[in-house]
C-alpha positions as a LaTeX table, in Angstrom:
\begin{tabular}{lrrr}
\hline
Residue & $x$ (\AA) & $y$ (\AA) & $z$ (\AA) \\
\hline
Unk1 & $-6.75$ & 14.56 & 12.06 \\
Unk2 & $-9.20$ & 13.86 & 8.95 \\
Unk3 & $-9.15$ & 10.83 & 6.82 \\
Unk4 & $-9.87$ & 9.12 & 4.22 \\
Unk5 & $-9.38$ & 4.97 & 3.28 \\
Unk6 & $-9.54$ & 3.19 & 0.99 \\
Unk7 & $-9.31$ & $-0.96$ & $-0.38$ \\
Unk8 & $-8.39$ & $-3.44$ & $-2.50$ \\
Unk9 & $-6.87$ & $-6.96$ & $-2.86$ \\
Unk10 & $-4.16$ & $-8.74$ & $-4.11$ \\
Unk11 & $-3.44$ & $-12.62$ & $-4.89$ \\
Unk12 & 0.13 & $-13.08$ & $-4.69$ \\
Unk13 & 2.95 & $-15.76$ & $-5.02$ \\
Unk14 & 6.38 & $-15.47$ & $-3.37$ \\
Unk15 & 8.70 & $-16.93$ & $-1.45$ \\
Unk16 & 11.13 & $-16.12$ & 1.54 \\
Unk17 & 15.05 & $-16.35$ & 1.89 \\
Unk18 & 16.32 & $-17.37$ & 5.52 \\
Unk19 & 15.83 & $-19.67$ & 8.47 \\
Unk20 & 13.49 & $-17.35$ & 10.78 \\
Unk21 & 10.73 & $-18.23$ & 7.58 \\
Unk22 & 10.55 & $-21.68$ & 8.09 \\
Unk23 & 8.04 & $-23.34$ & 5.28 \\
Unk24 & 7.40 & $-19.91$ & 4.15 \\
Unk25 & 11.33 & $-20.45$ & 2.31 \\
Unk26 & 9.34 & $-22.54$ & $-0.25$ \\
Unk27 & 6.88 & $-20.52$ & $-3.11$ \\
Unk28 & 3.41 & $-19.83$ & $-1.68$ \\
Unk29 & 0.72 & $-18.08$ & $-2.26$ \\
Unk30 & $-1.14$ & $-15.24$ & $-0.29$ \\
Unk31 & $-4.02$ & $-12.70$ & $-0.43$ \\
Unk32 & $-3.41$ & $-9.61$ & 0.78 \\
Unk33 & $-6.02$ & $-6.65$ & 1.70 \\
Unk34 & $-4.65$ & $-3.43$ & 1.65 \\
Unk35 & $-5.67$ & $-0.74$ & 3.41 \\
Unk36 & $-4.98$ & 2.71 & 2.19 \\
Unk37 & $-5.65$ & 5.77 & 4.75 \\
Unk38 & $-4.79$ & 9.21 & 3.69 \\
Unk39 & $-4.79$ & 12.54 & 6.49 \\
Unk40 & $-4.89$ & 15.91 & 6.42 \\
Unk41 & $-5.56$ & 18.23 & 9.09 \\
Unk42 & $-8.44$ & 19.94 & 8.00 \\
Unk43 & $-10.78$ & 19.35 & 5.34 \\
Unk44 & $-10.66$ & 21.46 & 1.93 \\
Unk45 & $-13.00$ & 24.08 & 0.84 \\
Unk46 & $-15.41$ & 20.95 & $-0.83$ \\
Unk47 & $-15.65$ & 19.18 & 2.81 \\
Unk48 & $-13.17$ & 16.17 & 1.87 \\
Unk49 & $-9.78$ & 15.32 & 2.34 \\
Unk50 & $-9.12$ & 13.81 & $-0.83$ \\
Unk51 & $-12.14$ & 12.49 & $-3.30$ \\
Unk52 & $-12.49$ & 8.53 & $-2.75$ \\
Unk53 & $-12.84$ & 7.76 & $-6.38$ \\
Unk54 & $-9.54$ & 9.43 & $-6.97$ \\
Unk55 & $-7.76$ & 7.60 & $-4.22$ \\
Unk56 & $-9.23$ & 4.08 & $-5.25$ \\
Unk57 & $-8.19$ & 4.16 & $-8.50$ \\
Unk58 & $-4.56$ & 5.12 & $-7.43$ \\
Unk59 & $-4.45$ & 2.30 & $-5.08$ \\
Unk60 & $-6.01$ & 0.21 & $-7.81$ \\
Unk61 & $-2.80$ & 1.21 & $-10.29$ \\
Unk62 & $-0.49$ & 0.78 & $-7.44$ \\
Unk63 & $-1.89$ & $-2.78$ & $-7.18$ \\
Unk64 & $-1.68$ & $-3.93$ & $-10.66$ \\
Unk65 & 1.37 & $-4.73$ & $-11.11$ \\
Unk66 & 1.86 & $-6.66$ & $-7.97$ \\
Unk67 & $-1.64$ & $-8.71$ & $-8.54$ \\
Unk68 & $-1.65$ & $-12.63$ & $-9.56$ \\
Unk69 & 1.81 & $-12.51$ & $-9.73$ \\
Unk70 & 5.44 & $-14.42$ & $-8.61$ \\
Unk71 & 6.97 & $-11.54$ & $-6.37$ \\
Unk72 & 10.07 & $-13.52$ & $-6.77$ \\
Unk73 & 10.04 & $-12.55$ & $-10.41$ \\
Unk74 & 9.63 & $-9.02$ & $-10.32$ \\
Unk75 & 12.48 & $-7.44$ & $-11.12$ \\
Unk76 & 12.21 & $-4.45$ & $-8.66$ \\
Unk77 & 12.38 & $-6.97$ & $-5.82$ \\
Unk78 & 15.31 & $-8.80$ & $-6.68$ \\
Unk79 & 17.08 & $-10.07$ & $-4.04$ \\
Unk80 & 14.37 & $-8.94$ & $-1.49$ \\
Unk81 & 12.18 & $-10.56$ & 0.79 \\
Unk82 & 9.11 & $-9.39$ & 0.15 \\
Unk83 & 7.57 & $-9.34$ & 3.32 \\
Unk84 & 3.93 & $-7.88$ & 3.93 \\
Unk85 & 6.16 & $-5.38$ & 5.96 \\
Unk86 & 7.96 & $-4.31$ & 2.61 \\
Unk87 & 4.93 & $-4.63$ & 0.73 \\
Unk88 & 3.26 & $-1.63$ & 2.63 \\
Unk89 & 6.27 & 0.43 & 2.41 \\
Unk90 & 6.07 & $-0.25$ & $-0.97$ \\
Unk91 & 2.88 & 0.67 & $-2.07$ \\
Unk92 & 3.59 & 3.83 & 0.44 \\
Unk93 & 5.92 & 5.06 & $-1.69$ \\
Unk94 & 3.60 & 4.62 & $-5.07$ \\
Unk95 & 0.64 & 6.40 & $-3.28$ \\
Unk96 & 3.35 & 9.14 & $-2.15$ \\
Unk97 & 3.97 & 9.90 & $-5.24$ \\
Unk98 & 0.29 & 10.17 & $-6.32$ \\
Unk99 & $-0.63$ & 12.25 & $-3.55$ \\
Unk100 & 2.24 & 14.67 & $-4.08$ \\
Unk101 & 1.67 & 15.25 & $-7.63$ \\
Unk102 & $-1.97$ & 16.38 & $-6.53$ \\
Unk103 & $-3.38$ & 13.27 & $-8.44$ \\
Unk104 & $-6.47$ & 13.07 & $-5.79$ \\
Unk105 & $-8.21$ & 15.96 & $-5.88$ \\
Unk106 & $-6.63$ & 18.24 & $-3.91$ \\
Unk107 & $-2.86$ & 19.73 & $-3.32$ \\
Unk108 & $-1.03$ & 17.45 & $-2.37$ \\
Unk109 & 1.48 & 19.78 & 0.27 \\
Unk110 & $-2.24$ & 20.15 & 2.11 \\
Unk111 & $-2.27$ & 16.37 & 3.17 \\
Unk112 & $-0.22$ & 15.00 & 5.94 \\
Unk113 & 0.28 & 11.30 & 6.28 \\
Unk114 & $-0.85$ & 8.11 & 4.35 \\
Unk115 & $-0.86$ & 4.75 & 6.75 \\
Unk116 & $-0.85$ & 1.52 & 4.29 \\
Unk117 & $-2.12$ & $-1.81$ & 6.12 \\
Unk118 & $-1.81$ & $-4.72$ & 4.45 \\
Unk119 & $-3.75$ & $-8.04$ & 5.81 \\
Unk120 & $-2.63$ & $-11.49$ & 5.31 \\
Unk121 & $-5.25$ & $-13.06$ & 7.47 \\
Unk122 & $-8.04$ & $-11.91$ & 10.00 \\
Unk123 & $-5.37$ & $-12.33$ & 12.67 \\
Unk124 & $-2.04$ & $-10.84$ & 10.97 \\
Unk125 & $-1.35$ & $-7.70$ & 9.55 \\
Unk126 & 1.34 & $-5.07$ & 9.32 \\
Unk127 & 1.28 & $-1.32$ & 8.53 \\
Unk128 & 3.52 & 1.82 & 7.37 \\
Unk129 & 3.14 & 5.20 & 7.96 \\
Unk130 & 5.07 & 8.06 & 7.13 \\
Unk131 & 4.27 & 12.26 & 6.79 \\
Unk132 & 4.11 & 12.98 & 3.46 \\
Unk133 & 6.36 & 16.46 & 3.49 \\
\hline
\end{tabular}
């Protein structure tokens, strides 16, 4: 399997419903770095699996909205913990779309899977990945 990654960043504020969160109930702040690998099985008749420019800028959109802002206060996560393991599931479902409209360079049914990691610290980090078909 081929692929390609790419990254960005995001400085976020939310904050957590339930016990298991402890002082993470209260509004904090994190930066995340996300991670965004697409895969195909073979590489296309230019020698790539997707161009990089392509793929950074859809991350990049994907990010915007989410960057130096109160998760709490989005209204597409109302009522939701938003979790770095719902963030990546998230911005799965953005690049999804993206890649299956053929917005990066290549048809989209030709790719495979895109894994999304998202880091909250050198030591932490969660992932999602899904096929794309």
């Amino acid at each position: 399997m081929f692929a390609v990654e790419v990254r960005d960043h995001i400085m976020i504020a939310h904050s957590f419903r339930g016990a298991v969160f402890g002082p993470a109930q209260a509004l904090h702040g994190a930066t995340f770095v996300i991670d965004a690998a697409f895969m195909a099985e073979t590489l296309d008749d230019n020698g790539i699996v997707i161009d990089i420019g392509r793929a950074h800028e859809a991350l990049k959109v994907t990010l915007a909205p989410l960057n130096y802002s109160n998760l709490d206060a989005t209204p597409d996560f109302k009522g939701k913990n938003t979790t770095t393991e719902f963030l990546t599931k998230h911005i799965y479902d953005k690049l999804a779309a993206a890649a299956r409209a053929g917005q990066l360079g290549r048809d989209g049914r030709e790719l495979k899977a895109i894994r999304v990691t998202l880091s909250e610290s050198h030591v932490a980090r969660a992932w999602y990945e899904a096929p794309l078909w």
